[in-house]
PLY file of the C-alpha trace (Angstrom):
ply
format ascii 1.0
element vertex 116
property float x
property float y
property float z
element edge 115
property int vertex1
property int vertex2
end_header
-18.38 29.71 6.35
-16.07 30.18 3.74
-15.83 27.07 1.29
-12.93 25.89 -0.94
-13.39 24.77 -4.64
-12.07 21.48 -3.29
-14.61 20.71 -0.60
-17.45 22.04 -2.61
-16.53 19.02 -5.49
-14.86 16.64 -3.76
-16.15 13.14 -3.32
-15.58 10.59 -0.50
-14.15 7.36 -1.38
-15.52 4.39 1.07
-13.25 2.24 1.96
-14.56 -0.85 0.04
-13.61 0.61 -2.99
-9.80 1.01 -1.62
-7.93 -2.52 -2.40
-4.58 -4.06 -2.45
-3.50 -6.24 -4.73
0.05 -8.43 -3.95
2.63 -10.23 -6.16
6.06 -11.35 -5.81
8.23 -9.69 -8.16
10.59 -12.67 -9.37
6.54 -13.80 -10.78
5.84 -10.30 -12.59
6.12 -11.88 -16.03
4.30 -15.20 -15.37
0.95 -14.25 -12.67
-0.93 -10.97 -12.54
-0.91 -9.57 -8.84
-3.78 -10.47 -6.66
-5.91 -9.70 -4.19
-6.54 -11.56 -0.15
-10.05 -12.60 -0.41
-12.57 -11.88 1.93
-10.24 -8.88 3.24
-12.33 -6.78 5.95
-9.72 -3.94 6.39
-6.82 -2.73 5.56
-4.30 -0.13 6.60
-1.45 1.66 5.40
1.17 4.32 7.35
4.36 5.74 6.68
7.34 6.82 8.76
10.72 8.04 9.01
13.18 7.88 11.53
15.20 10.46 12.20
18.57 11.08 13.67
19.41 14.11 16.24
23.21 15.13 16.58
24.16 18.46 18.94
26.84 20.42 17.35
27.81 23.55 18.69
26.52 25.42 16.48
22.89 23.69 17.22
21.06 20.39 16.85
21.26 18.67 12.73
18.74 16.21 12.35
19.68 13.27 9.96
16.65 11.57 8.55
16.68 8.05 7.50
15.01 5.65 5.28
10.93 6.25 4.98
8.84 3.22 5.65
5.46 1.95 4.52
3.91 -0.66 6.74
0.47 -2.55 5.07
-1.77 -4.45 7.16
-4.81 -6.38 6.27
-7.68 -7.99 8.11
-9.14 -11.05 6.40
-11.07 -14.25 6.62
-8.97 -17.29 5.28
-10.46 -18.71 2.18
-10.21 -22.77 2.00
-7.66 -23.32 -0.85
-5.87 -20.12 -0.98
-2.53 -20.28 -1.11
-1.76 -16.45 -1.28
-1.19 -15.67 2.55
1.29 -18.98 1.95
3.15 -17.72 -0.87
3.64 -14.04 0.74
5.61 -15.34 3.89
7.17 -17.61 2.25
8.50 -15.02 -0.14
8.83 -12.89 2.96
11.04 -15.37 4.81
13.47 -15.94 1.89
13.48 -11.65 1.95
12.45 -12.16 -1.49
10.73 -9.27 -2.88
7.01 -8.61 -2.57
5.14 -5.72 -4.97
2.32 -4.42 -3.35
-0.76 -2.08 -5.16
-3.06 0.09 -3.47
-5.54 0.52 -6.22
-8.77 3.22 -6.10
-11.85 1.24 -7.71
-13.73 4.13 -7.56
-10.83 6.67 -9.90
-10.22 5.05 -13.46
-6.74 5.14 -15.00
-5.37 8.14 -16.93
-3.19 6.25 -19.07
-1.76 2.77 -19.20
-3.22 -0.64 -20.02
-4.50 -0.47 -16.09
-8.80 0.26 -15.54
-7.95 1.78 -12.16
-5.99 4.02 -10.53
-3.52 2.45 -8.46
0 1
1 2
2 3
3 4
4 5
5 6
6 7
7 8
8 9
9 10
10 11
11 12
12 13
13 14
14 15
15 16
16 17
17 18
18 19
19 20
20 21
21 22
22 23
23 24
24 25
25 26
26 27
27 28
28 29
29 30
30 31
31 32
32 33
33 34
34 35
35 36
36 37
37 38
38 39
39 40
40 41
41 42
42 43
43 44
44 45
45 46
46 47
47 48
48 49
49 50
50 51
51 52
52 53
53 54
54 55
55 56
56 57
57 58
58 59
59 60
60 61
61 62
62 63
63 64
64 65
65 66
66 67
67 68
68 69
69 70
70 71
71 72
72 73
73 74
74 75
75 76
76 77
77 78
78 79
79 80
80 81
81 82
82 83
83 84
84 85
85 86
86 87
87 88
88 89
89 90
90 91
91 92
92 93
93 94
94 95
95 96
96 97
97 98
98 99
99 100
100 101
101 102
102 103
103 104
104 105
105 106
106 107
107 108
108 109
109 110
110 111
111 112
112 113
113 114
114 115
């Protein structure tokens, strides 16, 4: 079986080592983003919509807007207020920044120890 340079050196990343970290943006300059304790999983997918018109001349497709949709999995922690804050910002369609951040690949450049 014929092998690629990539699969010969490449390196799985578990899961644990994949976090998210959450802040809402109006707060960037006063509180460093943070993370939902006690997470047990997390998820990410993207998608795009797409719209189909028939022309004469044959179908155009119109694509719209690409989405992201994070999920996460985690046991409440007494005292946290984070989960509170988020839909709170979330209801008031304030804005929310969200990191995915690889513990296990350190940052090329930046102030940042991880790749995010």
């Amino acid at each position: 079986m014929f092998k690629t340079s990539l699969q010969l050196f490449a390196e799985a990343v578990s899961g644990k080592k994949i976090v998210y970290l959450y802040r809402i943006a109006e707060k960037a300059k006063t509180e460093a983003a943070r993370n939902l304790a006690f997470t047990t999983e997390n998820g990410r997918t993207k998608s795009k919509d797409a719209e189909a018109t028939a022309t004469k001349d044959g179908t155009i497709r119109t694509p719209g807007a690409a989405e992201t949709e994070i999920t996460a999995t985690a046991v409440l922690s007494k005292g946290d207020k984070l989960i509170a804050e988020l839909e709170d910002a979330m209801d008031d369609d304030k804005l929310i920044e969200i990191w995915e951040v690889n513990l296990e690949e350190k940052a090329l450049t930046g102030e940042n120890k991880f790749k995010g």
